[in-house]
C-alpha positions in Angstrom: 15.5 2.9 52.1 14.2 -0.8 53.2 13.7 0.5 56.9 12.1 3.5 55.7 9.5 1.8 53.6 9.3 -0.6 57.1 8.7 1.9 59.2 5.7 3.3 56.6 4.1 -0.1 56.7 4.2 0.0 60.7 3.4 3.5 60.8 0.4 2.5 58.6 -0.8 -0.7 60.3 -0.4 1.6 63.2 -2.7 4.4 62.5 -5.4 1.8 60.7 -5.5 -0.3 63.7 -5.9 2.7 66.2 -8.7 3.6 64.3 -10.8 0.7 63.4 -10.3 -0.6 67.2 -11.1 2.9 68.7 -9.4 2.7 71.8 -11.4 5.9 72.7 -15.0 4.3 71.7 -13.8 1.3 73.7 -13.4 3.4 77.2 -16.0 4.6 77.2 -18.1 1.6 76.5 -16.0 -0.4 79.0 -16.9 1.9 81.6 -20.6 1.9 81.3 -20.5 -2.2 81.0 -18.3 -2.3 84.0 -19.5 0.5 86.2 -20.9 -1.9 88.8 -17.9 -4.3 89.1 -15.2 -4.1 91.3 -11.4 -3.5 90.0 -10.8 -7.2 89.8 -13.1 -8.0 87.7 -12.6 -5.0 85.5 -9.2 -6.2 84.7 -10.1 -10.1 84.3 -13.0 -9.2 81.9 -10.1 -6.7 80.4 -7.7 -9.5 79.8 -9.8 -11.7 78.5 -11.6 -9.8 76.0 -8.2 -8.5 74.8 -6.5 -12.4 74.5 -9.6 -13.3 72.6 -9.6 -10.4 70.4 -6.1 -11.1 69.9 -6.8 -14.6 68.9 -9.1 -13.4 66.4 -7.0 -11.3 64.9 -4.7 -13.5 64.2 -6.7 -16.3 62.9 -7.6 -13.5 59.8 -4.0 -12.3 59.8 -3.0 -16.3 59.1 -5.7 -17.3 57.2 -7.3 -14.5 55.5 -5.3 -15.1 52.2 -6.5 -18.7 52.2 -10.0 -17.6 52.7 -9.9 -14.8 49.9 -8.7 -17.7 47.5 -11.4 -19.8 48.7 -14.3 -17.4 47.9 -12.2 -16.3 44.8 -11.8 -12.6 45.6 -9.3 -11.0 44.9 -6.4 -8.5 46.4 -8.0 -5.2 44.3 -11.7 -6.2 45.7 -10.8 -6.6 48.9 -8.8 -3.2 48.5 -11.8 -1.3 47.4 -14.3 -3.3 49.7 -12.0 -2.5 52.7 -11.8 1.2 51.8 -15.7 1.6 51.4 -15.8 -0.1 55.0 -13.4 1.4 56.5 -14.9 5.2 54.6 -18.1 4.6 55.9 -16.4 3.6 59.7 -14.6 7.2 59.6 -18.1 8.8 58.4 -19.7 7.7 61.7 -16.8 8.7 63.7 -16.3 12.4 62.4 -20.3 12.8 63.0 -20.2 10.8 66.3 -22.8 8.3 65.0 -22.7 4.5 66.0 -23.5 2.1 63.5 -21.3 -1.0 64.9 -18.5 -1.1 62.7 -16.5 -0.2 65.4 -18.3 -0.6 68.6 -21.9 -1.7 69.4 -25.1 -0.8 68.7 -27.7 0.3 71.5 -29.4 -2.9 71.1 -26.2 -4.7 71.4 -25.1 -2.9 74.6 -29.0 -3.5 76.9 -28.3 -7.4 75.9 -24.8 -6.7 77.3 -25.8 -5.0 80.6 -27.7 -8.3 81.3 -24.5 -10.8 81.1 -22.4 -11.7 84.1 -19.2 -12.1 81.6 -18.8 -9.4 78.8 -15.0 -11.1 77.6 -16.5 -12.7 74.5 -19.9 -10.5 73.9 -19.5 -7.7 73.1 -15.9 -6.9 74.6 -13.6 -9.5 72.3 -15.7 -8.7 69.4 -17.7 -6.8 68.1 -16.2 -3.8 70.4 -12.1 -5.0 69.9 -12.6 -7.2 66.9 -14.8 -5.6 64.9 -15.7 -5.7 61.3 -13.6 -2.7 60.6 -10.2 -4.6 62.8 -11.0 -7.8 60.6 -11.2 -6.3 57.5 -7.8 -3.9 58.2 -6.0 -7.0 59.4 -7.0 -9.1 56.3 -6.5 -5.6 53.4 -2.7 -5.2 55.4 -1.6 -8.7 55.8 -2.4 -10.3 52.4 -1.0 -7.0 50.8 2.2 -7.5 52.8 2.1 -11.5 52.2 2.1 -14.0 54.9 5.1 -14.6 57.4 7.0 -11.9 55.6 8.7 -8.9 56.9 6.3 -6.5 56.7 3.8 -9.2 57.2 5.5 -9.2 61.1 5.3 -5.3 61.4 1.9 -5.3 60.6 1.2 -8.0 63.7 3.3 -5.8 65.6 1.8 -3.1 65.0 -1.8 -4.7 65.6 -0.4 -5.6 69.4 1.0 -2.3 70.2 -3.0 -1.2 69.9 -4.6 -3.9 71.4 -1.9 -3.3 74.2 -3.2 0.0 74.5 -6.6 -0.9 74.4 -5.9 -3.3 77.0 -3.9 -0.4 79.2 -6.8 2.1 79.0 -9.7 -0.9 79.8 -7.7 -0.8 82.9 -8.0 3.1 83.7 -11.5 3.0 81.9 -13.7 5.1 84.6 -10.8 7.5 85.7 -10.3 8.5 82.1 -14.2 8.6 81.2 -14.3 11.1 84.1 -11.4 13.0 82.9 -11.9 13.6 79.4 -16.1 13.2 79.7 -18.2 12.4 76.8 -17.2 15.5 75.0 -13.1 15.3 75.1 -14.2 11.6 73.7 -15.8 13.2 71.0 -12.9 15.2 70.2 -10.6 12.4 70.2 -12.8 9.5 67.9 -13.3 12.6 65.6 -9.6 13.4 64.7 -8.9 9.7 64.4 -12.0 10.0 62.2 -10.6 12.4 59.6 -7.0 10.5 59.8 -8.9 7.0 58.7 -11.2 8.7 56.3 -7.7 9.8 54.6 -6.1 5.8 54.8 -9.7 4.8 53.2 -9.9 7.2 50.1 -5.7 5.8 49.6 -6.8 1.7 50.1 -9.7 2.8 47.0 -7.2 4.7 45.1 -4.7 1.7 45.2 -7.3 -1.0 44.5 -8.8 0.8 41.5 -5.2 1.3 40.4 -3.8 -2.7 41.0 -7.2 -3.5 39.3 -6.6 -1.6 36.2 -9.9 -0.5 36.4 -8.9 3.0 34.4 -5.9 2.1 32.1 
């Protein structure tokens, strides 16, 4: 029964993670940004931007109780807030619009196409770590508790996709030519519908811990 309800929570952190980060979105940004660089420099800007990211993530993961305290909000808000973000995230996705919850915006990317070094700005965030990665790692972690079991699976499973991420940065062009634009689409649109689903549930739960209705 415990490593059922386990596996939900990594199953969970799993699926929120893929979406928010948008391993897909990230490709195919990578690839324009990178287009003109050769494979070494591909992979170091890869690395890089994913370590940072990484560190990023973690910081919220450790600390994002401590800063919820600090502000005074609590576990229900942040439940509700996270869903609307995270709603409005799968909107764009399902209708192929880019509003920089997950990626970058136009004006973003130009300012990017004039930088030697893309690691920080806008690889590491807003492209990895996002708003949409920092609020799922904050709304999973503090509802799990720090340093705790689940607490653990949900960093693991935050890894796994920034591993992933990491993996397809590497094969960034060969997959852009692949799947194209289009099979890109596809792909950011299914994971859409999936995180529209996990948002409606993190709204559900918040207005129900809040006691909003009885």
């Amino acid at each position: 029964m415990v490593a059922g309800m386990r596996l939900d929570s990594f199953l969970l952190s799993l699926s929120t993670f893929f979406a928010t980060i948008g391993p897909a979105d990230l490709v195919l940004v990578f690839a324009a940004l990178t287009e003109r660089m050769t494979t070494r420099e591909r992979r170091t800007m890869a690395l890089r931007g994913t370590l940072i990211a990484t560190g990023i993530l973690l910081f919220f993961a450790v600390f994002g109780e401590p800063l919820l305290k600090l502000f005074g909000i609590t576990i229900p808000a942040l439940r509700i807030a996270g869903g609307v973000l995270l709603l409005l995230i799968s909107i764009d996705m399902v209708f192929a619009r880019h509003s920089g919850g997950t990626g970058t915006t136009p004006e973003e990317e130009n300012e990017a196409k004039t930088r030697p070094d893309i690691s920080v700005f806008p690889l590491a965030t807003p492209l990895i770590a996002g708003p949409g990665a920092i609020s799922a790692i904050i709304l999973l972690s503090t509802a799990e508790g720090a340093f705790s079991a689940n607490w653990f699976l949900v960093i693991a499973a935050m890894l796994v996709i920034l591993a992933v991420c990491y993996a397809a940065m590497l094969v960034a062009i060969p997959i852009q030519r692949l799947l194209g634009i289009t099979g890109l689409a596809v792909v950011s649109r299914v994971v859409g519908v999936l995180l529209a689903a996990l948002a409606i549930q993190f709204l559900i739960d918040g207005i129900k811990t809040a006691g909003l209705f009885g």
